[in-house]
PyMOL commands that place a pseudoatom at each C-alpha (Angstrom):
pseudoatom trace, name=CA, resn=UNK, resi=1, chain=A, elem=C, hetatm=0, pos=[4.023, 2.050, 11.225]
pseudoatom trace, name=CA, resn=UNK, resi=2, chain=A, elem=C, hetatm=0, pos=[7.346, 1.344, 13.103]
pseudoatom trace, name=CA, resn=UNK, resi=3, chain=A, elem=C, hetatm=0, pos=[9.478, 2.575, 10.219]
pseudoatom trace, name=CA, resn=UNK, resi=4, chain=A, elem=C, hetatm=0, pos=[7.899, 6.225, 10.260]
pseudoatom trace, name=CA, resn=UNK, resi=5, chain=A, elem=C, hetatm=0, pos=[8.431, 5.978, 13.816]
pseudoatom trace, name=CA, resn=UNK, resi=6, chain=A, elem=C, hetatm=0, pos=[12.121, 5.168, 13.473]
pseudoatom trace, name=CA, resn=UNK, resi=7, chain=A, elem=C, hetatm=0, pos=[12.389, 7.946, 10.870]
pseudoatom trace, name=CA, resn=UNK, resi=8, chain=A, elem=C, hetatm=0, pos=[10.513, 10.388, 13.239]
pseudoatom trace, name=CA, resn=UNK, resi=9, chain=A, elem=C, hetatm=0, pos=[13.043, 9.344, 16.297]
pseudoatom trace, name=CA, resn=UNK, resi=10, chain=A, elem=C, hetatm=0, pos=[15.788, 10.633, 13.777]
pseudoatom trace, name=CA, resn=UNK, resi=11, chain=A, elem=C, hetatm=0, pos=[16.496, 7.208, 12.086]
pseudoatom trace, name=CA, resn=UNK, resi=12, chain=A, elem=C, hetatm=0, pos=[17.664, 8.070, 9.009]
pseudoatom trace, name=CA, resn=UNK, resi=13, chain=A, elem=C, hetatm=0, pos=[15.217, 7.280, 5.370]
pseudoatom trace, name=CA, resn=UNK, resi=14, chain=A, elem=C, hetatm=0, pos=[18.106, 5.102, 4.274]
pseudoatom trace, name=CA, resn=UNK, resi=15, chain=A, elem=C, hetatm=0, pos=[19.005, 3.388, 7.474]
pseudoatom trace, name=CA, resn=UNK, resi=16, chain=A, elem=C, hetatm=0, pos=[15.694, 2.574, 8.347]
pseudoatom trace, name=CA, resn=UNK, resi=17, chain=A, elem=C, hetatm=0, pos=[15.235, 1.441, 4.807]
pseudoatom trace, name=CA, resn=UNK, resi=18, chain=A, elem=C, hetatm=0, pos=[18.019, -0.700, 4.981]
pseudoatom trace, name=CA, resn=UNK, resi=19, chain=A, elem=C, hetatm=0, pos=[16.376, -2.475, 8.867]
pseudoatom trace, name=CA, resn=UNK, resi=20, chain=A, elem=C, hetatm=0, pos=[13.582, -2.597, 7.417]
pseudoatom trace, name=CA, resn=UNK, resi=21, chain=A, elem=C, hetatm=0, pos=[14.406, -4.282, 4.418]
pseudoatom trace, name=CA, resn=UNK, resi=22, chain=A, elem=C, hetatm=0, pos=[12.301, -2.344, 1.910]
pseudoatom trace, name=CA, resn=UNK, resi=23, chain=A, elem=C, hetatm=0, pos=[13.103, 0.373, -1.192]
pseudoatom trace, name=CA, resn=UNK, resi=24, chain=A, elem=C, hetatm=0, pos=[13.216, 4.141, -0.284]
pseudoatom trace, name=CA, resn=UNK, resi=25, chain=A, elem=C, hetatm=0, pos=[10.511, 4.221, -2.949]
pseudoatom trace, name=CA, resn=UNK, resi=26, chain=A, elem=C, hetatm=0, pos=[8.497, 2.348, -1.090]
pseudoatom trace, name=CA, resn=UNK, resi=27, chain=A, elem=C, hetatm=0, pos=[9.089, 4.432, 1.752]
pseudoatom trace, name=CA, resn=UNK, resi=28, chain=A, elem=C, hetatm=0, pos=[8.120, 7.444, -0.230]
pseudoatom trace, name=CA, resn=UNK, resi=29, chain=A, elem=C, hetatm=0, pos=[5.368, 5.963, -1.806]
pseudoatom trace, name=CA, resn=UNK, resi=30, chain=A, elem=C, hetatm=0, pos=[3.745, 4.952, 1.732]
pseudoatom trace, name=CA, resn=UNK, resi=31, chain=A, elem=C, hetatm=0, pos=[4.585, 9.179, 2.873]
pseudoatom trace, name=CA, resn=UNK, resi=32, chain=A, elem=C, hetatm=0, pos=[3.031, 10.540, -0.183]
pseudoatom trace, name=CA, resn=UNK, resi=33, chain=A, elem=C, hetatm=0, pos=[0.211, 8.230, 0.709]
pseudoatom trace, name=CA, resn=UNK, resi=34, chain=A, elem=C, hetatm=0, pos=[-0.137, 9.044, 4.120]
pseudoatom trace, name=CA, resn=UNK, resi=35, chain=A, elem=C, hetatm=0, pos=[-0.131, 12.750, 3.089]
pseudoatom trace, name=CA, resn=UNK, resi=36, chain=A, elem=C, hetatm=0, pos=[-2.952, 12.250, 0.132]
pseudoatom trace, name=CA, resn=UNK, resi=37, chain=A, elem=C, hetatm=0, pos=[-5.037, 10.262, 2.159]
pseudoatom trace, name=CA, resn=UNK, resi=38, chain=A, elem=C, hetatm=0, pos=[-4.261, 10.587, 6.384]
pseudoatom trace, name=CA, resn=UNK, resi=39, chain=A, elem=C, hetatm=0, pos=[-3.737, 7.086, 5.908]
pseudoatom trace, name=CA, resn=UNK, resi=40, chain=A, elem=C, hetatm=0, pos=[-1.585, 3.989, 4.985]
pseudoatom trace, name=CA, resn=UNK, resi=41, chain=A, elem=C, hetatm=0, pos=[-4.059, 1.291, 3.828]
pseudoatom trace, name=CA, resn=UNK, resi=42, chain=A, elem=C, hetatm=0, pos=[-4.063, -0.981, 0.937]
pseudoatom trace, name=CA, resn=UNK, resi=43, chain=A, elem=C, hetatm=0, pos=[-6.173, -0.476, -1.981]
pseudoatom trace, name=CA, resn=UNK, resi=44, chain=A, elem=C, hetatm=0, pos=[-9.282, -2.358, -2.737]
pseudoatom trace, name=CA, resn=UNK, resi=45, chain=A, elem=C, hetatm=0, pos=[-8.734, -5.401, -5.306]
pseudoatom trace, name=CA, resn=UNK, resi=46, chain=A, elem=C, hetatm=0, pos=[-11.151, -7.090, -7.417]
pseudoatom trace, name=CA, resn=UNK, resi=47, chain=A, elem=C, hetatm=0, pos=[-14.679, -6.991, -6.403]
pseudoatom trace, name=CA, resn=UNK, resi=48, chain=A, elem=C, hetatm=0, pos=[-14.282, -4.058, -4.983]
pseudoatom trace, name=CA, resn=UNK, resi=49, chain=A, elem=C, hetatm=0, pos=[-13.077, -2.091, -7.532]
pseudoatom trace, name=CA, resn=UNK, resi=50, chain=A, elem=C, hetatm=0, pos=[-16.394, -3.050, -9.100]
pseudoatom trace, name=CA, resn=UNK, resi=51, chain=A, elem=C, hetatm=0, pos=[-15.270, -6.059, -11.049]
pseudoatom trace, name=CA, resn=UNK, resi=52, chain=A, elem=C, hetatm=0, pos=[-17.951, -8.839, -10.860]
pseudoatom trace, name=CA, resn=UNK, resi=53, chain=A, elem=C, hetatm=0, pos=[-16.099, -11.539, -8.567]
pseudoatom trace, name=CA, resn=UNK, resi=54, chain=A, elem=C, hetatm=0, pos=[-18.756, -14.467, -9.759]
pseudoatom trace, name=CA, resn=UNK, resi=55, chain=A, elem=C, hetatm=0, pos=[-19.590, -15.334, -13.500]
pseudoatom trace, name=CA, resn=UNK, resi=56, chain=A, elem=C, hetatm=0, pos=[-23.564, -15.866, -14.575]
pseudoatom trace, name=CA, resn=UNK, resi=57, chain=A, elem=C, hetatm=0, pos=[-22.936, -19.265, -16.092]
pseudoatom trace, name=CA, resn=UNK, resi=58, chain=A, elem=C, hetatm=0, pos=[-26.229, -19.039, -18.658]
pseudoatom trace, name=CA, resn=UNK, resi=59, chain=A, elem=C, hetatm=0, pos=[-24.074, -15.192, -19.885]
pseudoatom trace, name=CA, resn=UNK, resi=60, chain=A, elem=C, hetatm=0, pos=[-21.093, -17.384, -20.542]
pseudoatom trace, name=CA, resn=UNK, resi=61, chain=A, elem=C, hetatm=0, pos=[-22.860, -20.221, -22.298]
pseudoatom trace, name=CA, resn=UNK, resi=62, chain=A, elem=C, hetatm=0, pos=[-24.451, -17.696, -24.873]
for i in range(1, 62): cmd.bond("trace and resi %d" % i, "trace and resi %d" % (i + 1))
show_as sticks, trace
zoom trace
């Protein structure tokens, strides 16, 4: 992402914060995340989080 870069090329958090227009928790949130996972991708919503996405219409009549 181009504000870790910025950070890494000695930007500093709040600067870079501030260019970016986001919160320094957000920032932190997307290192810790980086550093739990190796990765910065969004969770998965709905279906995917095993939520049925469609609704059995003869369940919902009973």
């Amino acid at each position: 992402m181009k504000i870790f870069k910025a950070v890494d090329d000695g930007l500093s958090i709040v600067k870079a914060c501030k260019i970016f227009n986001i919160s320094r928790n957000t920032i932190y949130r997307w290192k810790h995340l980086k550093w739990e996972t190796g990765d910065i991708k969004a969770k998965p919503y709905g279906s995917a989080k095993g939520y049925n996405a469609k609704i059995d219409l003869k369940e919902f009549e009973e």
